[in-house]
N, CA, C, O and CB atoms as a CASP TS submission, in Angstrom:
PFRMAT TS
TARGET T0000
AUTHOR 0000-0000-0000
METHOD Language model
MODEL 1
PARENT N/A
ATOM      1  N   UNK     1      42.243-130.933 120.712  1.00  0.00           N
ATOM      2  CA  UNK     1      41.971-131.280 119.324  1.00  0.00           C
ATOM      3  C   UNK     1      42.570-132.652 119.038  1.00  0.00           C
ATOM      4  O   UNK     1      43.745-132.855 119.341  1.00  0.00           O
ATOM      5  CB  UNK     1      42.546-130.206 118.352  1.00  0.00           C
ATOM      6  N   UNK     2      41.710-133.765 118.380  1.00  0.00           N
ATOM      7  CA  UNK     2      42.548-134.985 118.373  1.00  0.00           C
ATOM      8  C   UNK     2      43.398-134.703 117.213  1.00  0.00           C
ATOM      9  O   UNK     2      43.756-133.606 116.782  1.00  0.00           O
ATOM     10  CB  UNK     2      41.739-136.394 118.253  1.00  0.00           C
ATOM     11  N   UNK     3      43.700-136.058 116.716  1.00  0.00           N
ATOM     12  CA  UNK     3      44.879-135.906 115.543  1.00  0.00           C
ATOM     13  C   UNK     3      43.776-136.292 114.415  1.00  0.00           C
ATOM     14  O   UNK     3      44.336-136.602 113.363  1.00  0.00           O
ATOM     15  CB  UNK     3      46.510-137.140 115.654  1.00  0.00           C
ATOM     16  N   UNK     4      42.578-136.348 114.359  1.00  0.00           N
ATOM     17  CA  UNK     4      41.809-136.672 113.408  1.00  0.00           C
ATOM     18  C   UNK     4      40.877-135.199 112.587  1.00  0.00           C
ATOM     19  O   UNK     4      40.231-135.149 111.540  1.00  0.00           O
ATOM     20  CB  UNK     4      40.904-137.802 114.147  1.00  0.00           C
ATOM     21  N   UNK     5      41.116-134.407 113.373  1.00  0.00           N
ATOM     22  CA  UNK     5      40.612-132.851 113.406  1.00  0.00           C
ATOM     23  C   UNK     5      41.307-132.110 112.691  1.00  0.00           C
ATOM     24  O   UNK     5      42.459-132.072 113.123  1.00  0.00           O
ATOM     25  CB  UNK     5      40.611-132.171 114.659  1.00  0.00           C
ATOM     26  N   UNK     6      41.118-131.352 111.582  1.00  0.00           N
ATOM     27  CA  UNK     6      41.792-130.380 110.862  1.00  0.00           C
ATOM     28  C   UNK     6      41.947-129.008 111.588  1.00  0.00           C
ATOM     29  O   UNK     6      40.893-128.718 112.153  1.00  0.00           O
ATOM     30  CB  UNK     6      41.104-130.220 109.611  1.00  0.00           C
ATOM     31  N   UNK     7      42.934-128.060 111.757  1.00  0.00           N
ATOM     32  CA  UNK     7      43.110-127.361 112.560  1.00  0.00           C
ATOM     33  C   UNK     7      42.040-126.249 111.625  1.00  0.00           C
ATOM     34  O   UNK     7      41.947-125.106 112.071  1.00  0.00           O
ATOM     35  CB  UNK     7      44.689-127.160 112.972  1.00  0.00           C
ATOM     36  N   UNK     8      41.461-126.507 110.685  1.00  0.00           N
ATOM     37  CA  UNK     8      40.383-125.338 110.591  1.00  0.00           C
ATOM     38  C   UNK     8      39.127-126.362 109.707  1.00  0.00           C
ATOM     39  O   UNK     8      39.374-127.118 108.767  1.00  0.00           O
ATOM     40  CB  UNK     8      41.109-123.634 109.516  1.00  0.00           C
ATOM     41  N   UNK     9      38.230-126.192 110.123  1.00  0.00           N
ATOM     42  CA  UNK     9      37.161-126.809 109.734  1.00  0.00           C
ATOM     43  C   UNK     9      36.840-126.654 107.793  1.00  0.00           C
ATOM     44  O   UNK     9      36.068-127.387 107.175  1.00  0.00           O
ATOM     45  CB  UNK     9      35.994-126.106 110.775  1.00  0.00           C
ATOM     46  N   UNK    10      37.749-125.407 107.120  1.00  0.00           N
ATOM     47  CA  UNK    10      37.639-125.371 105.888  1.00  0.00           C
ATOM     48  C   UNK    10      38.683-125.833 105.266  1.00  0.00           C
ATOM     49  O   UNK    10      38.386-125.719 104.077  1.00  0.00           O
ATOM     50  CB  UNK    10      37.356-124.311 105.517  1.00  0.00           C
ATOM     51  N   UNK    11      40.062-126.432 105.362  1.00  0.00           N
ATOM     52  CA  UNK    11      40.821-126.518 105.187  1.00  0.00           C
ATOM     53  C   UNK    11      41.260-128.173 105.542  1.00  0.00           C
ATOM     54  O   UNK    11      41.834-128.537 106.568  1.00  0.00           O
ATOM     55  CB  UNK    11      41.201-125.470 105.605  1.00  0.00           C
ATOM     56  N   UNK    12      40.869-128.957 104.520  1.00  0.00           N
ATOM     57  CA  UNK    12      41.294-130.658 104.890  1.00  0.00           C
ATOM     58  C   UNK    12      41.559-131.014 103.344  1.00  0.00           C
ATOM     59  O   UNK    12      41.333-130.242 102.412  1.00  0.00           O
ATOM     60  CB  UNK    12      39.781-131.872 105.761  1.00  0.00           C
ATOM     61  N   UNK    13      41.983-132.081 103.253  1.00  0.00           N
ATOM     62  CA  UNK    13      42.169-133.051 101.902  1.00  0.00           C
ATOM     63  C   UNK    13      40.830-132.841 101.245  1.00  0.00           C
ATOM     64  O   UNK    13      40.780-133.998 100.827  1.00  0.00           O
ATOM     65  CB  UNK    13      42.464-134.841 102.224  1.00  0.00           C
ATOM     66  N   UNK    14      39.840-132.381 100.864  1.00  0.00           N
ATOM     67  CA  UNK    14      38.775-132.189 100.259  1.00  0.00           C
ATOM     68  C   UNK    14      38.825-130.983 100.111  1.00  0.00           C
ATOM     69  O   UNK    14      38.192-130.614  99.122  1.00  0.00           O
ATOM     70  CB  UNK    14      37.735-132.622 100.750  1.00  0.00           C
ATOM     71  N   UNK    15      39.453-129.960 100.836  1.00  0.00           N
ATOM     72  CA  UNK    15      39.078-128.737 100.848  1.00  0.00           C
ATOM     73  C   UNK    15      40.260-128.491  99.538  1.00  0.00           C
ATOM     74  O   UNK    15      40.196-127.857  98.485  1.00  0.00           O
ATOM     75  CB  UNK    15      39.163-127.897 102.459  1.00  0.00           C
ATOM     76  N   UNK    16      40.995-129.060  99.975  1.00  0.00           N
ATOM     77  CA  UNK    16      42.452-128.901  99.010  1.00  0.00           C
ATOM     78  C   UNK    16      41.933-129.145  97.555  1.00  0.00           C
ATOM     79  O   UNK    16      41.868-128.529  96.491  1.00  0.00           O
ATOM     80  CB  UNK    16      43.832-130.206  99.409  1.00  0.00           C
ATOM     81  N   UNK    17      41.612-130.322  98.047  1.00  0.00           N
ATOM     82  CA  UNK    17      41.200-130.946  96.418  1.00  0.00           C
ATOM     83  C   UNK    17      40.306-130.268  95.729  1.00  0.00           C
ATOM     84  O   UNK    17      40.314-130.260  94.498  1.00  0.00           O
ATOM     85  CB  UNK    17      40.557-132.352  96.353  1.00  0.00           C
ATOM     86  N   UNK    18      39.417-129.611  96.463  1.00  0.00           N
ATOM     87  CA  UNK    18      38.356-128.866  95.599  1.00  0.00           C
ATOM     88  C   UNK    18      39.005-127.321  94.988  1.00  0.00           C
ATOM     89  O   UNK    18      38.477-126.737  94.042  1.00  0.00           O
ATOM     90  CB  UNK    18      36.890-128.573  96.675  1.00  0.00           C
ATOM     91  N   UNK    19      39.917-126.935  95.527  1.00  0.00           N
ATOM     92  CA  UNK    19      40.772-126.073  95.440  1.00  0.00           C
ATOM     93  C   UNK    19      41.174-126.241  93.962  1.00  0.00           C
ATOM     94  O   UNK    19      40.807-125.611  92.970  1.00  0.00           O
ATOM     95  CB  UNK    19      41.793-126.208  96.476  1.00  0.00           C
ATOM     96  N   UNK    20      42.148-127.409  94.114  1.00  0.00           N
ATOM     97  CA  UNK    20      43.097-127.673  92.798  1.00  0.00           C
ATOM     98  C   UNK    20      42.335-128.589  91.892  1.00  0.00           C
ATOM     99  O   UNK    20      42.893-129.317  91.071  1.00  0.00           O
ATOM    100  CB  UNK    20      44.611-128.413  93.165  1.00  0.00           C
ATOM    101  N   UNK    21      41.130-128.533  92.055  1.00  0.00           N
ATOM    102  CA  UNK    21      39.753-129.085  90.808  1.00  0.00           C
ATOM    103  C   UNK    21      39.661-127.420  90.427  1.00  0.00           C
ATOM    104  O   UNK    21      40.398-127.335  89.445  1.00  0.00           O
ATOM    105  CB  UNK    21      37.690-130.059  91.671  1.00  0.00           C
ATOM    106  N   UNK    22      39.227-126.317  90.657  1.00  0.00           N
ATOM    107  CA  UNK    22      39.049-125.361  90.899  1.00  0.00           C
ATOM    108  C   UNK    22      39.691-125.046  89.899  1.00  0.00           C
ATOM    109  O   UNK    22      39.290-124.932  88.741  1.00  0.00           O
ATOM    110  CB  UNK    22      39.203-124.976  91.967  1.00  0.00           C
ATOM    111  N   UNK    23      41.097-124.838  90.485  1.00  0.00           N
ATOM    112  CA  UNK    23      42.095-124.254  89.796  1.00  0.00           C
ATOM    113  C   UNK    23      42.478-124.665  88.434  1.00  0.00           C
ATOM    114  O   UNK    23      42.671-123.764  87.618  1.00  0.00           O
ATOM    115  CB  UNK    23      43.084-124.337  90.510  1.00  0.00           C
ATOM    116  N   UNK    24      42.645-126.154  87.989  1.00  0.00           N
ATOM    117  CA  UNK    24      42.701-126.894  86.850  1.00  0.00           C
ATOM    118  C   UNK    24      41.505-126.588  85.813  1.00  0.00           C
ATOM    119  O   UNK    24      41.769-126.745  84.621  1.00  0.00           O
ATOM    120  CB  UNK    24      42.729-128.308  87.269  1.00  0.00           C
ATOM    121  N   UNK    25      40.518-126.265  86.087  1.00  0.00           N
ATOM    122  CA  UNK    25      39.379-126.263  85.185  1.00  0.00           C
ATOM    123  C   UNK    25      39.334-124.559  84.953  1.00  0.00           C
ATOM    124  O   UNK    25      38.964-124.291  83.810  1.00  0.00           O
ATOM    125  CB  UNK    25      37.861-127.052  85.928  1.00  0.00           C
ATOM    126  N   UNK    26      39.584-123.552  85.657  1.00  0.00           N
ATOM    127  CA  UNK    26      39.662-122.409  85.205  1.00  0.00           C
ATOM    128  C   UNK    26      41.577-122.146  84.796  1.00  0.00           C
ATOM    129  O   UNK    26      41.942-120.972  84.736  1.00  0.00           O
ATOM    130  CB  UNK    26      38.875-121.415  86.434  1.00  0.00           C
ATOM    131  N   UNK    27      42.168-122.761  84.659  1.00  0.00           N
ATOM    132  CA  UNK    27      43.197-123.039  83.726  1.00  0.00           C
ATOM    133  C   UNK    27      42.631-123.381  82.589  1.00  0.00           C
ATOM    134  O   UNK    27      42.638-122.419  81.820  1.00  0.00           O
ATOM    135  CB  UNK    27      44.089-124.003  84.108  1.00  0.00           C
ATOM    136  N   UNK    28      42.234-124.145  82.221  1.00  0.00           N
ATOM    137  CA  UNK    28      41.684-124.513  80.855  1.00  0.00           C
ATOM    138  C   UNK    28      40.882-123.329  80.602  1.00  0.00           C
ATOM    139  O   UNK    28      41.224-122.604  79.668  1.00  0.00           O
ATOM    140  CB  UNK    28      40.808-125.919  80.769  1.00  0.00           C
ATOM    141  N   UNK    29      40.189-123.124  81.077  1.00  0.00           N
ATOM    142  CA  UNK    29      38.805-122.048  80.008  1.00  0.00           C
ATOM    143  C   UNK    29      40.325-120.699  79.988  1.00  0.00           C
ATOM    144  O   UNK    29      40.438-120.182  78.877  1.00  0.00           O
ATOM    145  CB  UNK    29      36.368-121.202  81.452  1.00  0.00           C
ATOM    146  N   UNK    30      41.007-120.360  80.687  1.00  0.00           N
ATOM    147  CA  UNK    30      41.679-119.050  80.658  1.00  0.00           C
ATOM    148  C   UNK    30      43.045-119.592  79.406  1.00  0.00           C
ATOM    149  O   UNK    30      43.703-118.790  78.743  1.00  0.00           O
ATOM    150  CB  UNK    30      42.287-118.480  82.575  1.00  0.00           C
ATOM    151  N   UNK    31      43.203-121.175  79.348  1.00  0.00           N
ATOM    152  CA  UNK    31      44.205-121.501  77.557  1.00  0.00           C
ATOM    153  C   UNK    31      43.076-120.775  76.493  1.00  0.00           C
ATOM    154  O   UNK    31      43.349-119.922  75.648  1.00  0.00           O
ATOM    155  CB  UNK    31      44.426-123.878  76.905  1.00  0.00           C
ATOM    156  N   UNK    32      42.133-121.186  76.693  1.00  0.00           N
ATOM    157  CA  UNK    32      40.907-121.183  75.269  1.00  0.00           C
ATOM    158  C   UNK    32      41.566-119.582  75.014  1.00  0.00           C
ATOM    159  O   UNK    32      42.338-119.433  74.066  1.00  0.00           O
ATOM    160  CB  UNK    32      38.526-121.317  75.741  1.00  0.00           C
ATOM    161  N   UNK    33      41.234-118.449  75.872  1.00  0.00           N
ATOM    162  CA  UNK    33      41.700-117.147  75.402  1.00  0.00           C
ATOM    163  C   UNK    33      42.674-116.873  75.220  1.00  0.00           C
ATOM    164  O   UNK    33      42.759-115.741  74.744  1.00  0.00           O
ATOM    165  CB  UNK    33      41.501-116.338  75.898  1.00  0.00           C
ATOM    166  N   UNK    34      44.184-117.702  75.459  1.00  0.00           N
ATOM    167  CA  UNK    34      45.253-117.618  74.769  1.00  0.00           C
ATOM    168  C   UNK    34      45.740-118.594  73.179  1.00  0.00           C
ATOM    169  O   UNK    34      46.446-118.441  72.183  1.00  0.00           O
ATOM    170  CB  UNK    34      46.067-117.836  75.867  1.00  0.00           C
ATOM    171  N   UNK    35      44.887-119.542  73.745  1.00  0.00           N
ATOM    172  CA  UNK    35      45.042-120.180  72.191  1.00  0.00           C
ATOM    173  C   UNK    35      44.038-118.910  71.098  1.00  0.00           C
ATOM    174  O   UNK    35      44.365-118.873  69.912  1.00  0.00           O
ATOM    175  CB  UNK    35      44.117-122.235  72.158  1.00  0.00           C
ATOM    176  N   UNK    36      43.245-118.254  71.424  1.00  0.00           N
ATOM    177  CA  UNK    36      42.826-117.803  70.609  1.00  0.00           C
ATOM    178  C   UNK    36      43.309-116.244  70.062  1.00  0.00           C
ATOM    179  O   UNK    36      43.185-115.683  68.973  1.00  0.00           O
ATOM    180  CB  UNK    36      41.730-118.028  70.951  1.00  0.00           C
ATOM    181  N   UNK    37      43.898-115.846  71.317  1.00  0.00           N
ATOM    182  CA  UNK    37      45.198-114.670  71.401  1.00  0.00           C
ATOM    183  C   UNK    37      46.611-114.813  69.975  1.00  0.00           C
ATOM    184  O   UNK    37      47.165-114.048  69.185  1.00  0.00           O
ATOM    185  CB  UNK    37      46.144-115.075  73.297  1.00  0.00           C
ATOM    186  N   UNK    38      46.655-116.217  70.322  1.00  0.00           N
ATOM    187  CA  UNK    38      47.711-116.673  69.472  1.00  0.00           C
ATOM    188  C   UNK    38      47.587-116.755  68.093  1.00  0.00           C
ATOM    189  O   UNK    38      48.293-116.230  67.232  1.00  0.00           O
ATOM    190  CB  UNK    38      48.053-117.798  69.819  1.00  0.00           C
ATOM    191  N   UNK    39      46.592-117.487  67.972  1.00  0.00           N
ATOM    192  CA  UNK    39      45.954-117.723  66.367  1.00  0.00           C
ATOM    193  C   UNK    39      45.669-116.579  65.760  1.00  0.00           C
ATOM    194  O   UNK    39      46.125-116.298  64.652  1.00  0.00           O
ATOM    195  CB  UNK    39      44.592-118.517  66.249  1.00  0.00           C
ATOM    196  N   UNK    40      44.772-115.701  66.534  1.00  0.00           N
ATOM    197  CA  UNK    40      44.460-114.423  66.169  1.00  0.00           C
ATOM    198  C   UNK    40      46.019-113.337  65.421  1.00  0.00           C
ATOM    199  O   UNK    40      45.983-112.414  64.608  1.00  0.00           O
ATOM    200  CB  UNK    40      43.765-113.815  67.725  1.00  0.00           C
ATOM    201  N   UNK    41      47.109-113.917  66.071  1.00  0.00           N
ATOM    202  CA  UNK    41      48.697-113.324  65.680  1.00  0.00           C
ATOM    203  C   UNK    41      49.218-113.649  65.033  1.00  0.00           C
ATOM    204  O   UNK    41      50.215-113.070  64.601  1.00  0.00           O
ATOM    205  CB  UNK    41      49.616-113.291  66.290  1.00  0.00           C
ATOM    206  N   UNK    42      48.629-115.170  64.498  1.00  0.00           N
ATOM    207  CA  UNK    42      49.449-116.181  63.779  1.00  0.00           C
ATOM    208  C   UNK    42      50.477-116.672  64.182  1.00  0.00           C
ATOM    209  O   UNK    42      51.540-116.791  63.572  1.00  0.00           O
ATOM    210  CB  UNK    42      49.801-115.866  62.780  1.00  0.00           C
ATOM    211  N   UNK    43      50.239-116.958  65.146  1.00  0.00           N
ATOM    212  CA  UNK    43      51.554-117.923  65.744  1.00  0.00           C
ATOM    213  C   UNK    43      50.927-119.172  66.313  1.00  0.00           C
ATOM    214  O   UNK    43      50.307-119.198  67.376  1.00  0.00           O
ATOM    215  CB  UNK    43      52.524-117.142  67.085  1.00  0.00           C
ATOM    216  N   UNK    44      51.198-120.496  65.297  1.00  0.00           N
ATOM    217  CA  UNK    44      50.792-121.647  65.546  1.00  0.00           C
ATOM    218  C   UNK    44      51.140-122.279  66.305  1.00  0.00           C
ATOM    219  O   UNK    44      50.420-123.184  66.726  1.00  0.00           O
ATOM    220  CB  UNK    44      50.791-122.189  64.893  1.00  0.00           C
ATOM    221  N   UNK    45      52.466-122.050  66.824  1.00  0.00           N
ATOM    222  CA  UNK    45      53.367-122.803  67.755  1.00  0.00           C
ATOM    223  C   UNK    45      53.053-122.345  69.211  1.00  0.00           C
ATOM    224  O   UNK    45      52.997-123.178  70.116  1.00  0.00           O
ATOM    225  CB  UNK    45      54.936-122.545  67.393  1.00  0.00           C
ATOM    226  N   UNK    46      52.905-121.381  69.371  1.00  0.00           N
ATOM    227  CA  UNK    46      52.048-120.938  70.757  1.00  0.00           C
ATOM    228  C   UNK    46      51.021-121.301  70.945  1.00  0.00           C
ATOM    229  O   UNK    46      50.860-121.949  71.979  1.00  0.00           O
ATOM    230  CB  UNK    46      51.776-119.756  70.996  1.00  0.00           C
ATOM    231  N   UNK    47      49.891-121.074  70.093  1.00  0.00           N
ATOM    232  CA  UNK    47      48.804-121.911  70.109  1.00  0.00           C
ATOM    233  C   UNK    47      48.655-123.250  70.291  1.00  0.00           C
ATOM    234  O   UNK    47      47.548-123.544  70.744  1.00  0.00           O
ATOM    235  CB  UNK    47      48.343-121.777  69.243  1.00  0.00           C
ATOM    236  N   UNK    48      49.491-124.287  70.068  1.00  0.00           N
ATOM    237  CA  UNK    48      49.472-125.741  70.371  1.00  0.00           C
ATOM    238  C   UNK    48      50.131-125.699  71.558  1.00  0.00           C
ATOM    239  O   UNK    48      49.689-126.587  72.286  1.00  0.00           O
ATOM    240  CB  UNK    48      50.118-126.720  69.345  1.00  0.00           C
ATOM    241  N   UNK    49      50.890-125.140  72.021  1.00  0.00           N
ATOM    242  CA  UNK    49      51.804-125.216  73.295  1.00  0.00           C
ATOM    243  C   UNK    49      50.663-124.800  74.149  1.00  0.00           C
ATOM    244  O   UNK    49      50.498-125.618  75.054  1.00  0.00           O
ATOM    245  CB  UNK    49      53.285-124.183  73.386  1.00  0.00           C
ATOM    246  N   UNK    50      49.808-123.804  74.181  1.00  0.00           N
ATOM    247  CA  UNK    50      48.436-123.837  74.969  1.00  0.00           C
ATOM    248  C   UNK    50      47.331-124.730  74.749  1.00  0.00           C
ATOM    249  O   UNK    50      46.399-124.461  75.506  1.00  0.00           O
ATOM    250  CB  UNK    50      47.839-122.689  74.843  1.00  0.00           C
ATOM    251  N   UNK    51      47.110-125.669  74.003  1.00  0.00           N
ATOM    252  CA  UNK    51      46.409-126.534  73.831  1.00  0.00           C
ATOM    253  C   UNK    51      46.810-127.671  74.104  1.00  0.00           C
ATOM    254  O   UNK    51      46.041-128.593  73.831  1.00  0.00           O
ATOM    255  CB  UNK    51      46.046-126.483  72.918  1.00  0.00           C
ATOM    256  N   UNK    52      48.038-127.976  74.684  1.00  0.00           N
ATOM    257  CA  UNK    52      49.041-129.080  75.652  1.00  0.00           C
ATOM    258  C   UNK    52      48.705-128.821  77.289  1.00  0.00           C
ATOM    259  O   UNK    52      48.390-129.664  78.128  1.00  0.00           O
ATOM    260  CB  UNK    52      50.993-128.700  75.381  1.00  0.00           C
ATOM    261  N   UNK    53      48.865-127.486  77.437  1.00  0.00           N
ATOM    262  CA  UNK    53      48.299-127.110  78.492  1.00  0.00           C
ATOM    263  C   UNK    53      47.083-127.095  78.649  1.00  0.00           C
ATOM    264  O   UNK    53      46.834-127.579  79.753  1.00  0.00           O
ATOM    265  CB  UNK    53      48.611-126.209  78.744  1.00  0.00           C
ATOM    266  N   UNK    54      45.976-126.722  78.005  1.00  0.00           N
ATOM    267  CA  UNK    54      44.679-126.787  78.090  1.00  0.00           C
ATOM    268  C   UNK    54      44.125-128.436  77.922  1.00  0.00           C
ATOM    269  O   UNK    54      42.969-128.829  78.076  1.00  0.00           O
ATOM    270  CB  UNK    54      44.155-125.778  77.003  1.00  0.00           C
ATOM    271  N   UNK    55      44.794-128.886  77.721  1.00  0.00           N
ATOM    272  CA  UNK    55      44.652-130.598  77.668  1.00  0.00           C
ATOM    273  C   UNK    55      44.925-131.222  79.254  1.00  0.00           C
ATOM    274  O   UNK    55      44.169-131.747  80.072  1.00  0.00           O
ATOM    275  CB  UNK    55      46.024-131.355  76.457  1.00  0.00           C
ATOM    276  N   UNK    56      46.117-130.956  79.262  1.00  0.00           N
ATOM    277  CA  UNK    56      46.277-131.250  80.951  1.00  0.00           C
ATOM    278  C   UNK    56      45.223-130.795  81.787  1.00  0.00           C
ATOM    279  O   UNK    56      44.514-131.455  82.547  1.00  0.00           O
ATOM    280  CB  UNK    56      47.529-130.549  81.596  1.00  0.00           C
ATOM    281  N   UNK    57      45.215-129.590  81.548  1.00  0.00           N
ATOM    282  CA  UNK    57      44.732-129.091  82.556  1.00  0.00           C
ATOM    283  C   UNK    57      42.805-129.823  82.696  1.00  0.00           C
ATOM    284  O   UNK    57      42.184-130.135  83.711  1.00  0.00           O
ATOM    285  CB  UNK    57      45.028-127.320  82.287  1.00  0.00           C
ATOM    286  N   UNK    58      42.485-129.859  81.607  1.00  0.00           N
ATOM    287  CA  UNK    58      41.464-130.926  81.419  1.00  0.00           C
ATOM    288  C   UNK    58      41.447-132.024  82.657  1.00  0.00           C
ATOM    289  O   UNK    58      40.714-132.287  83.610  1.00  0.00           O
ATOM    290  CB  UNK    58      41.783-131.678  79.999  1.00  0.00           C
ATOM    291  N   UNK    59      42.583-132.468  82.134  1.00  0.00           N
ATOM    292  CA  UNK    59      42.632-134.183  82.248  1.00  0.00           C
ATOM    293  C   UNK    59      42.387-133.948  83.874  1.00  0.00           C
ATOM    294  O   UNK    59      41.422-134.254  84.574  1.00  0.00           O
ATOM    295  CB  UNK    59      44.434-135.220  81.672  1.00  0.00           C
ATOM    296  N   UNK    60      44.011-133.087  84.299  1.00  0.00           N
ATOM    297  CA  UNK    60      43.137-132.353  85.976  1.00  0.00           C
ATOM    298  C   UNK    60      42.245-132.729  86.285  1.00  0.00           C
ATOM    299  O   UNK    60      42.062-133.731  86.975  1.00  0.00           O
ATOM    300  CB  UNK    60      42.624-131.018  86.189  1.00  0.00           C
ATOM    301  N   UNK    61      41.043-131.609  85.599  1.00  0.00           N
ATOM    302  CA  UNK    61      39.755-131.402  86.342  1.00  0.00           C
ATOM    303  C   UNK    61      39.196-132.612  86.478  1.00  0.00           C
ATOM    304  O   UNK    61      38.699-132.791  87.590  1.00  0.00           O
ATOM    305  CB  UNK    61      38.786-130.490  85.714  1.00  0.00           C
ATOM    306  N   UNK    62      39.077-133.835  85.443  1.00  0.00           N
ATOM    307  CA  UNK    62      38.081-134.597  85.395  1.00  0.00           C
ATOM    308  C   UNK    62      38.567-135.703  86.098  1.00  0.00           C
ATOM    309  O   UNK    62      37.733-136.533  86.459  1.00  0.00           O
ATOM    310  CB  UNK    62      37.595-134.825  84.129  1.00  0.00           C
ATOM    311  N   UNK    63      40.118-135.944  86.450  1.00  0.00           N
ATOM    312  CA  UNK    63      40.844-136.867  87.312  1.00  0.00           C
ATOM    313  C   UNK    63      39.873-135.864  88.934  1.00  0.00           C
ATOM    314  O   UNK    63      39.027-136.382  89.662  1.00  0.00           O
ATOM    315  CB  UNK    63      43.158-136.759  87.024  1.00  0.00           C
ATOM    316  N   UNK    64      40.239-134.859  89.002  1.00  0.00           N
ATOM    317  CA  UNK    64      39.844-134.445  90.218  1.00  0.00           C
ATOM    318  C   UNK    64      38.217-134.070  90.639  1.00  0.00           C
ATOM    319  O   UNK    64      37.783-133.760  91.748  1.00  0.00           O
ATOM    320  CB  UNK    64      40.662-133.356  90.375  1.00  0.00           C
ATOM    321  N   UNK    65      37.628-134.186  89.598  1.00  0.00           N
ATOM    322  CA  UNK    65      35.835-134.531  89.880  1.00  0.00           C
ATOM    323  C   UNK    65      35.842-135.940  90.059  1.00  0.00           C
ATOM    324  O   UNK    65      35.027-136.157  90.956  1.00  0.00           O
ATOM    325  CB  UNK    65      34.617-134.154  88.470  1.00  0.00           C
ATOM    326  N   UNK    66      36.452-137.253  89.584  1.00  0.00           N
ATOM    327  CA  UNK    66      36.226-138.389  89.805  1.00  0.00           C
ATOM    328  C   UNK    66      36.452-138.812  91.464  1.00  0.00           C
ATOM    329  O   UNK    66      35.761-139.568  92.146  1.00  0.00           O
ATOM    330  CB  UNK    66      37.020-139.053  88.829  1.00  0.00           C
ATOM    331  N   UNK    67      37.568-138.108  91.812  1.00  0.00           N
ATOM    332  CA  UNK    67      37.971-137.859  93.131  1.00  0.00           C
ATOM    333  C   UNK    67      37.584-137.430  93.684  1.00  0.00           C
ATOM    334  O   UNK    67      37.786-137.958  94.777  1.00  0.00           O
ATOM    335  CB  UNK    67      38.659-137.521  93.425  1.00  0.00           C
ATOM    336  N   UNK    68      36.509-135.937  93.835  1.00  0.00           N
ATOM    337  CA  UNK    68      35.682-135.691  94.611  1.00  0.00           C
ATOM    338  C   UNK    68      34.417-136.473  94.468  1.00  0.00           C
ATOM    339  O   UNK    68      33.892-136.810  95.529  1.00  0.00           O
ATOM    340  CB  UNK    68      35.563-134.488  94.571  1.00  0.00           C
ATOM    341  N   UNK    69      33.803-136.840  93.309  1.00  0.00           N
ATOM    342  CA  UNK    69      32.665-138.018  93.592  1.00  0.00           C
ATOM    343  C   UNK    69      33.030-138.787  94.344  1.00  0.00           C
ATOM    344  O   UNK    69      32.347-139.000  95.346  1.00  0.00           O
ATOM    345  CB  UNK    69      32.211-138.830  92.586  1.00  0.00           C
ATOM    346  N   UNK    70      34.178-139.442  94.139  1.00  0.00           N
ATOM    347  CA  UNK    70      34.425-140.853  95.386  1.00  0.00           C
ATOM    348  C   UNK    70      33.657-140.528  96.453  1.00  0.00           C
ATOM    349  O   UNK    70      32.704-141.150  96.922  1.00  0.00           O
ATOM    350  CB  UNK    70      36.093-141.119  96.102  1.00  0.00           C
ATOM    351  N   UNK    71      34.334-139.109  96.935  1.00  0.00           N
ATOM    352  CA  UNK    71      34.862-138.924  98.269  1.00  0.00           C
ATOM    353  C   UNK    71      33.597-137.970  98.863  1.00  0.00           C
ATOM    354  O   UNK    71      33.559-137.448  99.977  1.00  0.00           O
ATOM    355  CB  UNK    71      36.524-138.168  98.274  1.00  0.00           C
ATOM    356  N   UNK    72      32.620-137.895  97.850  1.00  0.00           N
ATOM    357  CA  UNK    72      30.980-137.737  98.370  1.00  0.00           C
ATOM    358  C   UNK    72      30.022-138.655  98.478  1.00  0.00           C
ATOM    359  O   UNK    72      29.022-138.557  99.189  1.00  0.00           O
ATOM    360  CB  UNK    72      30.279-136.964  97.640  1.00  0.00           C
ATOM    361  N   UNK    73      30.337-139.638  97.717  1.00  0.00           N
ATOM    362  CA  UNK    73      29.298-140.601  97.413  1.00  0.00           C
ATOM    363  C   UNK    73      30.251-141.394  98.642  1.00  0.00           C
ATOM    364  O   UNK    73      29.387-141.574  99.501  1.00  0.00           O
ATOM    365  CB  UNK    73      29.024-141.295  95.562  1.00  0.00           C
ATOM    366  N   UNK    74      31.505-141.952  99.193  1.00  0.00           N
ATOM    367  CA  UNK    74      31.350-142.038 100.960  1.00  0.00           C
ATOM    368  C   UNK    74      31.131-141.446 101.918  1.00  0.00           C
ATOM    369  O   UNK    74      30.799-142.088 102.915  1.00  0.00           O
ATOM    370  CB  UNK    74      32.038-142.267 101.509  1.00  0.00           C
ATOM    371  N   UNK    75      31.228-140.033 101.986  1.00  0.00           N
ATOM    372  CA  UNK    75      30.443-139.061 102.732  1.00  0.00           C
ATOM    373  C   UNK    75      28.821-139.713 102.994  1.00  0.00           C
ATOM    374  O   UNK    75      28.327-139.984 104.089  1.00  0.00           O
ATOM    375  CB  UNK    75      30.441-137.571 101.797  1.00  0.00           C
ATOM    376  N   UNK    76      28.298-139.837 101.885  1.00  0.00           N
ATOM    377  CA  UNK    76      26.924-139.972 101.640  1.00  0.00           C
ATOM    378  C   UNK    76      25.998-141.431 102.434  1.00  0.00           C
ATOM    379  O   UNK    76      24.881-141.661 102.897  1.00  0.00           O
ATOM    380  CB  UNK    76      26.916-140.029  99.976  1.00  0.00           C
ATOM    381  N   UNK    77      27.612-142.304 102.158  1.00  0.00           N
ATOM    382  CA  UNK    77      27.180-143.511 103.126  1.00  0.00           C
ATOM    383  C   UNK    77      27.548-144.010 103.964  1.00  0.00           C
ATOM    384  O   UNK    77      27.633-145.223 104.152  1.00  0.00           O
ATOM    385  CB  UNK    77      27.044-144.347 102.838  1.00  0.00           C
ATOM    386  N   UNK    78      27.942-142.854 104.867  1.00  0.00           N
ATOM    387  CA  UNK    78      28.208-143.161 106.265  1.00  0.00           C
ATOM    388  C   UNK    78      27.430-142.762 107.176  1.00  0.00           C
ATOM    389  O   UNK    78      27.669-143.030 108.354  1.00  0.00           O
ATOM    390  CB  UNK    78      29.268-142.777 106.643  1.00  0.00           C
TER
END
């Protein structure tokens, strides 16, 4: 196996990344049902503290779709 070979064909820096794109964007949709858990209790302060998180976790996904476009659209032209 050279040193350029991932020791499993599913598992490389893309695989990762699509992982923790993955993960960041179903973070967000799973705040929406606690911000709405919260409000529903009246507790405002929980509710914004998940909408800090559901913000990040945003920012995540769309930092990490920009990053997987890169890294298809050079796939694409090689």
């Amino acid at each position: 196996m050279s040193a350029t070979t991932p020791a499993s064909a599913l598992k490389d820096k893309n695989y990762n990344l699509v992982c923790v794109l993955e993960a960041s964007l179903r973070n967000a949709w799973s705040m929406q049902t606690y911000i709405e858990d919260a409000e529903r209790e009246g507790d405002s302060e929980l509710a914004e503290w998940f909408r800090k998180i559901q913000h990040n976790s945003l920012k995540a996904g769309d930092q990490g779709k920009q990053l997987l476009r890169a890294r298809l659209d050079e796939d694409g032209s090689s």
